[in-house]
N, C-alpha and C positions, 0 to 999 in steps of 0.2 A: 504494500500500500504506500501510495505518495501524499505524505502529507507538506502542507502551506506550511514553511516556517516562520518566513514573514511575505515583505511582499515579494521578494528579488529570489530566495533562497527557497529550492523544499528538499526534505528528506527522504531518503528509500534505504530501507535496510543499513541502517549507521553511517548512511554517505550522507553530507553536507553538498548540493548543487548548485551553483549557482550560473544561470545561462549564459552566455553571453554572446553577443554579437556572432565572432569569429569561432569562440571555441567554450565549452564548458569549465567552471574552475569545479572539482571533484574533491572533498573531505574527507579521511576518513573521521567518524568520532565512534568514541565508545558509549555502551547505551546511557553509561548516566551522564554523560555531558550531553548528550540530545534530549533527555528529558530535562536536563537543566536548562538548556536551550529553548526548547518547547515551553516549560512556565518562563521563561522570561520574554518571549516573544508576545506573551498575554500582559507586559508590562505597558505604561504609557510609552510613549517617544523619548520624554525625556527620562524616565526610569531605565530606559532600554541604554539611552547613551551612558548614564550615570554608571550602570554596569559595565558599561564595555569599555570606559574607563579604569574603572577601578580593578577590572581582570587583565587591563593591558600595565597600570603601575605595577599589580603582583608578581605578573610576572619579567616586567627589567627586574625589580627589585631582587626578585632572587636569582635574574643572569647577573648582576651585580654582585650580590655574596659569592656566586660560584665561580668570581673569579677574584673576588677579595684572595678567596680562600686556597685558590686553585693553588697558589704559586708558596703557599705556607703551608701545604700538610705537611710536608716532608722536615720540615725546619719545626713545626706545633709537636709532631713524633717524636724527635731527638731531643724536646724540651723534655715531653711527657716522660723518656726511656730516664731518664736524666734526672727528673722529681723521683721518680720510682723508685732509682738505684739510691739514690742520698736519703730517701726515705728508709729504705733497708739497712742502714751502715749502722 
């Protein structure tokens, strides 16, 4: 079954659609972000963008950490081996 996502987008089978002129752009989602999808598409306009903001800063925010981070496991590990062992002495 193809349901209305909103007006541009519908769904089939956990695919996200959306037509376009030249070619289709194709999604996959998993089923609870289409049903996340789906109640939120029952939001107003401006509820709708309010989300789609707010799922677009969460996720820089944690490309952001994962690359705080990226470049300090290895240096955060040799502290941690380091606390452990002066912790044992």
């Amino acid at each position: 079954m193809i349901d209305r996502f909103n007006n541009s987008v519908y769904t089939y089978k956990g695919y996200a659609i959306k037509p376009g002129a030249e070619s289709s752009i194709v999604i996959m989602l998993t089923a609870s972000l289409e049903k996340a999808f789906a109640e939120a598409s029952k939001l107003s306009e401006e509820e709708q963008n309010a989300l789609a903001t707010w799922i677009i800063q969460e996720i820089a925010s944690e490309k952001r950490w994962e690359k705080a981070f990226s470049g300090s496991r290895d240096k955060l590990a040799q502290l941690a081996e380091e606390a452990l062992e002066e912790h044992h002495q």
